[in-house]
C-alpha positions as CSV (number, residue, x, y, z in Angstrom):
1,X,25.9,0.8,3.3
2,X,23.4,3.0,1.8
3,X,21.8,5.0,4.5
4,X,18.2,4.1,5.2
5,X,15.5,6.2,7.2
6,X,12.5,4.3,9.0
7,X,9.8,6.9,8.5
8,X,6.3,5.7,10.8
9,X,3.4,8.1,9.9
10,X,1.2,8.8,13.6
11,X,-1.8,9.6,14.8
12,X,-2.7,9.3,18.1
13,X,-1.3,5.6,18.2
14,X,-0.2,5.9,21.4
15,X,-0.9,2.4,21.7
16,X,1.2,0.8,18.9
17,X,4.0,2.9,19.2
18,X,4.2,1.9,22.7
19,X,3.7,-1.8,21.8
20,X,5.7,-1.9,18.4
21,X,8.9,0.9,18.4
22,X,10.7,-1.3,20.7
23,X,11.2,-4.0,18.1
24,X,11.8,-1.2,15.2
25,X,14.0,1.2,17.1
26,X,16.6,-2.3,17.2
27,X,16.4,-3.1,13.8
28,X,20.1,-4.2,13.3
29,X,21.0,-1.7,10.1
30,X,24.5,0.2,10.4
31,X,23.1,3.2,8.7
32,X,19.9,4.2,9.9
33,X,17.9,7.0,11.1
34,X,14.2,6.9,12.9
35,X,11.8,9.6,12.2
36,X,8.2,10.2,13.6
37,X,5.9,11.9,11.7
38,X,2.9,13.1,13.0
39,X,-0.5,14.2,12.0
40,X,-1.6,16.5,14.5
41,X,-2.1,14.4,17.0
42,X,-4.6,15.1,20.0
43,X,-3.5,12.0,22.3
44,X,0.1,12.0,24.6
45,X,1.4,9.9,22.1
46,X,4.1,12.1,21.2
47,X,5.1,13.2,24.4
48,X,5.6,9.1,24.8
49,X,7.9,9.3,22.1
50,X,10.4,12.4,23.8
51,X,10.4,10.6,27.3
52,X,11.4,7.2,26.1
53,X,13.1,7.6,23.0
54,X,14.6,11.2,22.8
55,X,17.2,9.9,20.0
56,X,13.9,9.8,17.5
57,X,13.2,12.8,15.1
58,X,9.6,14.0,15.3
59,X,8.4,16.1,12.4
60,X,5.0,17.3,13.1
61,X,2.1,18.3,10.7
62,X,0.1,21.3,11.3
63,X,-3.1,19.0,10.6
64,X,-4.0,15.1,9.8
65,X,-3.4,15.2,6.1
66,X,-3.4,11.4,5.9
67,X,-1.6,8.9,4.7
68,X,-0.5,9.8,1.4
69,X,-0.5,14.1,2.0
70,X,1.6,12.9,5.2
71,X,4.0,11.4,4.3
72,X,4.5,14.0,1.8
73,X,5.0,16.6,4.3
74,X,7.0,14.6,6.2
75,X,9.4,13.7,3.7
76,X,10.1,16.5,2.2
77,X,12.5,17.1,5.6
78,X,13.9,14.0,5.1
79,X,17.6,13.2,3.6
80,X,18.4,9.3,2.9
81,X,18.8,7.0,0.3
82,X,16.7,4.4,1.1
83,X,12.8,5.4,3.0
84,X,11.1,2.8,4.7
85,X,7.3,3.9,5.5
86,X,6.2,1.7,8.4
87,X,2.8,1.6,9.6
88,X,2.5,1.8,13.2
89,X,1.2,-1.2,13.9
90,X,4.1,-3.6,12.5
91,X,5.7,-5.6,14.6
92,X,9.2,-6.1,12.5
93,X,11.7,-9.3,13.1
94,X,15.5,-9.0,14.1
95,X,17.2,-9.1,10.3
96,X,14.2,-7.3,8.1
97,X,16.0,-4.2,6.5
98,X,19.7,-5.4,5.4
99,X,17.8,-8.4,2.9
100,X,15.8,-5.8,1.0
101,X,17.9,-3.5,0.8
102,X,20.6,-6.2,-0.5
103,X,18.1,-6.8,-3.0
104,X,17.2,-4.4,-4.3
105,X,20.6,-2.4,-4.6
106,X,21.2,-6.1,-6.7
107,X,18.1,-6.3,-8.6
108,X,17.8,-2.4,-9.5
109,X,14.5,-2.7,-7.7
110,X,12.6,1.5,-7.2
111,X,10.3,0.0,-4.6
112,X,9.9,-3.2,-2.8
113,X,8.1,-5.2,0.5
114,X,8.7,-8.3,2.8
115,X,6.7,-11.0,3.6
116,X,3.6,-9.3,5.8
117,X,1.7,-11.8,8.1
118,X,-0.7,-11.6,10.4
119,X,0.0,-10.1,14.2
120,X,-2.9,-12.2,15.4
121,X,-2.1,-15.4,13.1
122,X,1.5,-15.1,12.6
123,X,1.1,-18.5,10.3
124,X,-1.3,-16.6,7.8
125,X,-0.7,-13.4,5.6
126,X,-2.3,-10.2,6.3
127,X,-4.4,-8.8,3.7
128,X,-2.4,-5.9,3.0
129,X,0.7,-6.7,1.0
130,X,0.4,-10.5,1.8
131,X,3.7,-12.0,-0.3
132,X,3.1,-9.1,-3.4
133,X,1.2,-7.3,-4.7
134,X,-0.7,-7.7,-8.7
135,X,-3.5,-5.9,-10.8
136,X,-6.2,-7.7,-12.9
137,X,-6.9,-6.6,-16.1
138,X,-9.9,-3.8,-14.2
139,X,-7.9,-2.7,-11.8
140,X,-8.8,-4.9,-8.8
141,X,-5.7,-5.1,-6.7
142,X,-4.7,-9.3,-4.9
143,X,-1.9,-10.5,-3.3
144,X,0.5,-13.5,-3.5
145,X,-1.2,-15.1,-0.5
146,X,-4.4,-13.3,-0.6
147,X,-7.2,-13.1,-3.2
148,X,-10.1,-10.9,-2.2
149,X,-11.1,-11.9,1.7
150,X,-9.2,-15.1,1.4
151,X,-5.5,-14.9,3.0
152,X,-3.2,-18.7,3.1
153,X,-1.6,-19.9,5.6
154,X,2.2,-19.2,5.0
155,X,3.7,-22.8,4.1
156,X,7.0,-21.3,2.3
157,X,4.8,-21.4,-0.8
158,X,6.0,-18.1,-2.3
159,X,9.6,-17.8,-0.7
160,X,11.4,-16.8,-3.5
161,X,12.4,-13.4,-4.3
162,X,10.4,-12.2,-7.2
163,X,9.4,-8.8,-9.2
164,X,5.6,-7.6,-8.7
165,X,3.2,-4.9,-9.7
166,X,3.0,-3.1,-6.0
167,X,4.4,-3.4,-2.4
168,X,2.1,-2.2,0.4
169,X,2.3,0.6,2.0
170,X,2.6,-1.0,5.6
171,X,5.9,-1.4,5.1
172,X,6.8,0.4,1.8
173,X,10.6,0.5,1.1
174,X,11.5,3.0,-2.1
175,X,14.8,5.0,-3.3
176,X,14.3,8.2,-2.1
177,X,15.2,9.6,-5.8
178,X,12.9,7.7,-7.6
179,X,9.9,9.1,-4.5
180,X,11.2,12.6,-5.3
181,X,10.9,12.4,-9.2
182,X,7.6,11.2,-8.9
183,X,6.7,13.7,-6.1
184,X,5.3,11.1,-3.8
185,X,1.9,10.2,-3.2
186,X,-1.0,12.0,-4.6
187,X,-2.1,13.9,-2.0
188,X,-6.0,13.6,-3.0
189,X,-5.8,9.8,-2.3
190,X,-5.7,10.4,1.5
191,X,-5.5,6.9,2.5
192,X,-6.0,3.7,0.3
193,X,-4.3,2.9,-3.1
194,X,-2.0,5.9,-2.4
195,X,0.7,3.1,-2.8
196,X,-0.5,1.0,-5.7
197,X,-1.3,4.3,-7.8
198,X,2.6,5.1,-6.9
199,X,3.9,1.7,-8.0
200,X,1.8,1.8,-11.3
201,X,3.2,5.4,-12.2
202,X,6.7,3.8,-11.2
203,X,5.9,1.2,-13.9
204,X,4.6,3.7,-16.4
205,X,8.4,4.5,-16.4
206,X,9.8,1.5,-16.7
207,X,10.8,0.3,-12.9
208,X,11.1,-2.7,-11.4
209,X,9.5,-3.5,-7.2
210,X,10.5,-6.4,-5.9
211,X,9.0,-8.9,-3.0
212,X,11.6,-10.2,-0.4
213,X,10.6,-13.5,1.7
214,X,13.7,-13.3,3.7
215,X,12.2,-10.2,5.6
216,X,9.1,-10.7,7.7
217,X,7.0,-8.1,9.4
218,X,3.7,-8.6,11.2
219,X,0.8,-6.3,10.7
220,X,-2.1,-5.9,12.9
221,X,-4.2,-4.1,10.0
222,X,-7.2,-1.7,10.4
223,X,-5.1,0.7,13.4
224,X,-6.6,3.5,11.9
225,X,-9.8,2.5,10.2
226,X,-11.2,-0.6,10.6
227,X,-11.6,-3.3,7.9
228,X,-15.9,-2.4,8.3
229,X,-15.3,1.4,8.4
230,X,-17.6,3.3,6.0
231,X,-15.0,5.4,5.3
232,X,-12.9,3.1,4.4
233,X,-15.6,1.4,1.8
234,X,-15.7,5.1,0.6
235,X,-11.7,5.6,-0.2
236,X,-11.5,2.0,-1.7
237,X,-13.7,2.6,-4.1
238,X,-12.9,6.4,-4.7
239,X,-9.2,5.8,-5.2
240,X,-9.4,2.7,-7.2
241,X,-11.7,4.9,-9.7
242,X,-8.9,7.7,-9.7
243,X,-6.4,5.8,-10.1
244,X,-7.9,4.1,-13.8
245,X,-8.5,7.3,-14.8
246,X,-4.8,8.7,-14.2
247,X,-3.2,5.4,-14.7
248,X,-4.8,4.1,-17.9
249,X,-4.7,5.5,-21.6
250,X,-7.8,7.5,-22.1
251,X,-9.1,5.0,-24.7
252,X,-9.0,2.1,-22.3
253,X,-9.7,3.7,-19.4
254,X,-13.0,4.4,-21.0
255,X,-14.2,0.9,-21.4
256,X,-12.7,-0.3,-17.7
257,X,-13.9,2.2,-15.5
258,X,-17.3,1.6,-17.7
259,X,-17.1,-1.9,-16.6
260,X,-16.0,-1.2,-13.2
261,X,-18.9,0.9,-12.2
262,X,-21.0,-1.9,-13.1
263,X,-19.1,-4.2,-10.8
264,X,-19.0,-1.2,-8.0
265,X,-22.9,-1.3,-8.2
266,X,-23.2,-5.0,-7.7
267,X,-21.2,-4.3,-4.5
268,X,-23.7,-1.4,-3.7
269,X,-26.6,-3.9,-3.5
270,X,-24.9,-6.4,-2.0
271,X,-24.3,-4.2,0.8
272,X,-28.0,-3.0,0.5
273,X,-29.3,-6.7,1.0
274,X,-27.0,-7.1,3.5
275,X,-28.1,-4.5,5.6
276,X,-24.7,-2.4,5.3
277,X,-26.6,0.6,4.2
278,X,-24.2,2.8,5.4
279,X,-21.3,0.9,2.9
280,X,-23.8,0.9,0.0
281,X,-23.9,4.6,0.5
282,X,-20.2,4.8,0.5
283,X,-19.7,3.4,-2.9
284,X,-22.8,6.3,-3.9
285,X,-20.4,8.8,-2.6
286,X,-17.3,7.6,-4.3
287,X,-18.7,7.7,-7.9
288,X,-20.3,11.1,-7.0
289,X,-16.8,12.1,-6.1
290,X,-15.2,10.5,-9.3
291,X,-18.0,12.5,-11.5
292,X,-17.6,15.5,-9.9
293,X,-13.6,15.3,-10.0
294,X,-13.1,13.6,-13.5
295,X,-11.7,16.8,-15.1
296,X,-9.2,17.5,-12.2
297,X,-8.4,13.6,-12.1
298,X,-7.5,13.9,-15.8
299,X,-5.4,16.6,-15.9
300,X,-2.9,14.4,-14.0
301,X,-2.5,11.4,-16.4
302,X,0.8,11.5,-17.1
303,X,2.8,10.5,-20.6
304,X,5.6,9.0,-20.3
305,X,8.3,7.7,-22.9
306,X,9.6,4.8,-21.3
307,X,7.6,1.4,-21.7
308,X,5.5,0.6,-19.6
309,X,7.0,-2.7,-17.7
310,X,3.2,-4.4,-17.0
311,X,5.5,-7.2,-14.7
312,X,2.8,-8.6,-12.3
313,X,-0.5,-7.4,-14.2
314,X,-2.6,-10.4,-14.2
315,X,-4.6,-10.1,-17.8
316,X,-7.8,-11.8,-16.5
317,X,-10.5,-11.1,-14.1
318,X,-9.5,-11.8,-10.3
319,X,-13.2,-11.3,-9.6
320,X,-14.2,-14.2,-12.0
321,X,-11.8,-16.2,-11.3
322,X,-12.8,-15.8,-7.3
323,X,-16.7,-16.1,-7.4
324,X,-17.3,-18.2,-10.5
325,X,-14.4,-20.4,-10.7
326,X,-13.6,-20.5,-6.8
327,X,-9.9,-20.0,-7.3
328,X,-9.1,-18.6,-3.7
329,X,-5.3,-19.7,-3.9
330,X,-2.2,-17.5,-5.8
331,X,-1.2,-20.4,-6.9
332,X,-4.0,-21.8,-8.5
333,X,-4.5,-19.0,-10.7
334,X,-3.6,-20.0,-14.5
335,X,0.5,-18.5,-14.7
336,X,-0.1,-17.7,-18.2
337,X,-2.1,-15.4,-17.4
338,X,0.5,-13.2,-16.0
């Protein structure tokens, strides 16, 4: 069995390691290792960890460098042939390793997911990662099982194994060779995309990442930031930005990310009329950011020879299809548009 190590990223998450580690420390996997990282954390939450489970590694980080420059730290002390990034606040079932890793040892699959649903509605998907993950045509990341706000109830409507265009970082499995050619995360991301931008430069070389039904997690979503956070309206939009600009050819990235901001400041006055003044402001920030970080952003587009496999780019608009022709299902959407 190829060995596997579950890597879960804290920050004073006392809380959901105490709740969730119980299920995740017995994951039944004969070749395993557990692994704490942590970003500085100010709570007991680690102290937790060495009373009642002293057989887990703790790496520590000499600051919060979130998500993305975390788990890049982390990682580099880490030997395996499988990492599993877990978020904190997964609840995992009995058998949800052995399927994926089957699977994509068979498939040839660099990255892949399970099937996330909801902790609090265990029929419906969670937002992030749902059943897969796709990209429309400017950059607006949906789900199998989740278009924009909307996430379905889980009927067995997309249980079959399948190839997509990014698996969520909540619980992100990738070969650890194919995380240390492509160095990771971008550390600038923080938090937010870190996970699609790595899948799309996975793709710009030709990989395939998979989605596995057979293995179920729960995620309770927003642990560190909630789903209203500013800040979190802020690195959405940021990322998503940075992320065209690295990901795309400089010629199209040109006319998309010209579009985009467009779209970005229809959000911005929706949130003004909304009375999120705080969000609307976000968004300001982000393309100040972008602007201000355009030539540093470009230097790290990447050519690469390999063709670019564009499995699971949806060549419409998700937003259209959403607001204008009230398509809130996957599997409503038009397949040949895939």
């Amino acid at each position: 069995m190829p060995k596997v190590a579950v890597v879960i990223l804290n920050w004073n998450n006392r809380y959901f390691l105490e709740k969730f580690l119980p299920y995740v420390y017995n994951s039944h996997y004969p070749n395993i290792e557990f692994i704490i990282g942590d970003n500085a954390s100010t709570d007991d939450s680690l102290a937790f960890v060495r009373e009642y489970y002293p057989q887990i590694r703790i790496i520590q980080n000499d600051k919060n460098y979130g998500f993305a420059g975390g788990y890049n730290k982390v990682l580099e002390h880490v030997e395996a042939d499988y990492f599993i990034l877990l978020n904190s606040d997964v609840e995992v079932s009995d058998n949800w390793i052995e399927p994926i890793i089957t699977m994509m040892e068979k498939e040839n699959y660099a990255a892949a997911q399970p099937k996330i649903l909801a902790y609090h509605q265990k029929t419906k998907f969670e937002h992030a990662g749902a059943a897969g993950g796709y990209l429309d045509r400017y950059g607006y990341p949906f789900c199998s099982g989740r278009i924009m706000n909307i996430t379905e109830v889980d009927t067995g409507q997309y249980d079959q194994e399948k190839e997509i265009f990014w698996a969520s970082g909540a619980a992100f499995f990738i070969k650890a060779d194919v995380w240390k050619e492509l160095q990771g995360f971008d550390d600038d991301f923080f938090a937010h995309m870190e996970e699609i931008d790595l899948c799309w430069r996975m793709k710009k070389k030709g990989y395939r990442i998979g989605y596995c039904p057979s293995s179920v997690v729960y995620h309770v979503g927003g642990g560190t930031l909630n789903t209203s956070n500013p800040k979190k309206t802020y690195l959405n939009f940021r990322n998503n930005l940075v992320m065209l600009q690295k990901n795309l050819t400089v010629t199209h990235s040109i006319g998309i990310i010209f579009i985009r901001l467009w779209l970005d400041f229809v959000a911005l006055l929706h949130f003004l009329i909304q009375g999120k003044f705080r969000d609307a402001w976000a968004i300001s920030r982000a393309h100040q950011y972008f602007f201000l970080n355009i030539f540093k952003n470009a230097a790290k587009r990447k050519k690469y020879s390999t063709n670019f496999n564009s499995k699971g780019v949806y060549k419409k608009s998700i937003i259209w299809n959403f607001y204008v022709n009230k398509i809130q299902k996957f599997s409503d959407l038009p397949v040949d548009n895939f």
